[in-house]
N, C-alpha and C positions, 0 to 999 in steps of 0.2 A: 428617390431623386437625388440626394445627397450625396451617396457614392464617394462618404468618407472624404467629401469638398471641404466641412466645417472644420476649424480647429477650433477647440477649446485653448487658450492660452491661459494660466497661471503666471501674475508675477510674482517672483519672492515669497511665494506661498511660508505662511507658520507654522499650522499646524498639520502634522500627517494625519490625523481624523478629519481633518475638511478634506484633505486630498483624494482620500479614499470614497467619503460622500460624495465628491464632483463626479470619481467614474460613477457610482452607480445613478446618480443621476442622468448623466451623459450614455449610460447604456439602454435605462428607464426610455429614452427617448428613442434610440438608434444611432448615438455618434461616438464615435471611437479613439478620435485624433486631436489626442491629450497631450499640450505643452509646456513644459516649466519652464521659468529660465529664473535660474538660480536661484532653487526654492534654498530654504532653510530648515530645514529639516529631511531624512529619510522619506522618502516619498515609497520605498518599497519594503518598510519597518512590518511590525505587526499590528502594530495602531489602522495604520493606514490600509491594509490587507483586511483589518477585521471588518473596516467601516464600510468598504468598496462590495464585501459579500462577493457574492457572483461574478461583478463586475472586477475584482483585482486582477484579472490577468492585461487589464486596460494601462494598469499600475508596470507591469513589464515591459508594454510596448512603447512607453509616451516617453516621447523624446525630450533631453534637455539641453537648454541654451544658455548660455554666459549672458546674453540678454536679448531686449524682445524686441530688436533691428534685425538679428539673427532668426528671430523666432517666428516673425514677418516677415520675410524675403521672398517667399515664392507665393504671398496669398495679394490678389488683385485687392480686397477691399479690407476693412478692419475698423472692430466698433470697439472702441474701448468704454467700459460702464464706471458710472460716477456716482454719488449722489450729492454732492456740489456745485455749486451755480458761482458762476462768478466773468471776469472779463476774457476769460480765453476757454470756457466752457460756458458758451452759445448754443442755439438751436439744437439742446439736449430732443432726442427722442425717446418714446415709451417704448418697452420690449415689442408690439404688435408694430408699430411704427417704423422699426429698423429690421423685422423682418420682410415687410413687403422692400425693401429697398435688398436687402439680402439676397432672398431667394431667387430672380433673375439672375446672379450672380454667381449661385454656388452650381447653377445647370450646365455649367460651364467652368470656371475656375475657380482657386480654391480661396476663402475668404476665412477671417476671424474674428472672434467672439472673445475680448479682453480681459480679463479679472483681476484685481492690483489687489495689494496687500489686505489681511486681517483688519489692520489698524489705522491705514493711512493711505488704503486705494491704490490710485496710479495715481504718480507724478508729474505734473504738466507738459513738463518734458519727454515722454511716456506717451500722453492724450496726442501730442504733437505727432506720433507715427500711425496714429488712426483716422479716417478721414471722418467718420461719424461717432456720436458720443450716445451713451443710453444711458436714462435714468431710470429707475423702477417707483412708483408713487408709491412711499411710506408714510409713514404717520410723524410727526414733527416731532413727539417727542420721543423715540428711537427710530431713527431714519437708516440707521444702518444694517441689513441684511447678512444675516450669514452669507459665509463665500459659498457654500453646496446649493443653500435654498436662492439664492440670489441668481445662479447658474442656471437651476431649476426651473426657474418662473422664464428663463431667458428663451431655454432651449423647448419648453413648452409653447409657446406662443410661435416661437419657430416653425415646428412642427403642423401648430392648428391653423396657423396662416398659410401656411405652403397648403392642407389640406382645401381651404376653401378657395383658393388660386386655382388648383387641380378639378374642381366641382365636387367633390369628394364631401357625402354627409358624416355626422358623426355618430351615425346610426348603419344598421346594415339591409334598413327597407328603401326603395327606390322610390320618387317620389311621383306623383299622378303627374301623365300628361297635359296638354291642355285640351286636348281630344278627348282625354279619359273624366276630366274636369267638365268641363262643357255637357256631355251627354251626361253627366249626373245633374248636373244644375236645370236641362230639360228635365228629367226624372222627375225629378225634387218639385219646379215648378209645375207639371200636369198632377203629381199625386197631391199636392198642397192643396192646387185645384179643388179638385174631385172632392176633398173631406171641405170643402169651404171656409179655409183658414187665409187664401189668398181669392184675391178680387181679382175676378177673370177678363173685366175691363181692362185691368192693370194691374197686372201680376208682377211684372218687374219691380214696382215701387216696392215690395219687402224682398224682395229675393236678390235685390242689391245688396242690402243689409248683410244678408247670409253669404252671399258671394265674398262679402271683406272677411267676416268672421274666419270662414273655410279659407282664404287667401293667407288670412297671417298664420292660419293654426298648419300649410304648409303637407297638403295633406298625403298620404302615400298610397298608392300601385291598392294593399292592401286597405286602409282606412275607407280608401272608395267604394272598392268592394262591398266591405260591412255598411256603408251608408246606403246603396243599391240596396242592400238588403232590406234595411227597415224598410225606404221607400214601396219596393216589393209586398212587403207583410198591410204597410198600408192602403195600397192598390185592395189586396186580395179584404182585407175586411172596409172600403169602401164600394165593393163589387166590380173596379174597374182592375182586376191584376192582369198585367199586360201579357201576351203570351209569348213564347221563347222565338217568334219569329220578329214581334215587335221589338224587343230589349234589344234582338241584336240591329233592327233599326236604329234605335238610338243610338248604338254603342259605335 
């Protein structure tokens, strides 16, 4: 979906070993459009080659800028990340937070993703060229993230949000219909029956209960399957196992 919309921005990056962590981070994901503006250091050194792995050819392509009005200019929206609070760093968002405001965005035009210095972040004047701010929740007493793992956690959340916008599990089974759910819950309810574990006055009073269980556990195409099954096994040792023209009655 991306289509190489995101930038990564760098400012004034220090070190050439975060530099080269940020690509492979940013490739770990699937994002490519890598920008510095006015690092301070060799950004295509050996340091930074070694750290990048794989990803160093990221290290060749990523553009640099004298500064980051230049480095912004053609991107519709831009989060700069902080982890200071104060009177003109307001309505900070959490990385999941600034992706759903994101992702509408990069389906279409190209936006960014901010990162200020080693030591001293972005500079308010800096935070001023981005319209939303992100903070990451750390721990008070080191609140500050490496710049690679910091990137890391950003462009992940990225990813997993745009994932569940899209309906997309994080699994590769499809999950039971409400068709395929229902005729197991008949199933379930006549075999419960039959062994006399549910009250056939009123059956539904437990088979609510199990319908939430089976509701949060979210169950799949496959898990149905093997539950039909038991159900099945216990048909056949209560003498009631339904025949193969019944089942697809239910089904």
């Amino acid at each position: 979906m991306f289509d190489n919309k995101l930038a990564i921005v760098l400012v004034e990056p220090q070190g050439a070993r975060n530099i080269g962590s940020v690509c492979r981070a940013m490739l770990n994901f699937g994002f490519t459009d890598l920008r510095l503006v006015n690092p301070q250091v060799d950004h295509l050194s050996f340091d930074a080659r070694q750290m990048a792995v794989k990803a160093a050819w990221l290290l060749e392509q990523a553009k640099v800028f004298p500064s980051l009005q230049e480095a912004l200019a053609d991107c519709r929206l831009s989060f700069g990340t902080t982890r200071r609070f104060g009177r003109y760093r307001e309505g900070l968002l959490h990385p999941e937070e600034a992706a759903e405001k994101l992702i509408p965005v990069v389906a279409e035009d190209p936006a960014a993703l901010v990162f200020g210095r080693e030591d001293k972040g972005l500079f308010t004047s800096e935070l001023d060229l981005c319209q939303h701010f992100i903070t990451i929740p750390t721990n008070d007493e080191l609140p500050s993230m490496n710049l690679a793992q910091a990137v890391g956690v950003c462009l992940y959340e990225t990813v997993r949000v745009e994932g569940q916008m899209a309906g997309r599990t994080h699994g590769p089974q499809k999950l039971a219909g409400n068709q395929q759910l229902e005729s197991m819950f008949q199933h379930m309810k006549q075999s419960l029956v039959n062994i006399g574990y549910l009250n056939p006055q009123n059956p539904d009073h437990i088979l609510r209960s199990f319908r939430r269980i089976f509701g949060r556990a979210e169950l799949s195409e496959r898990e149905v399957r093997i539950l039909r099954g038991l159900f099945n096994q216990i048909d056949l040792f209560s003498g009631q196992k339904m025949t193969r023209k019944q089942e697809q009655g239910h089904g």
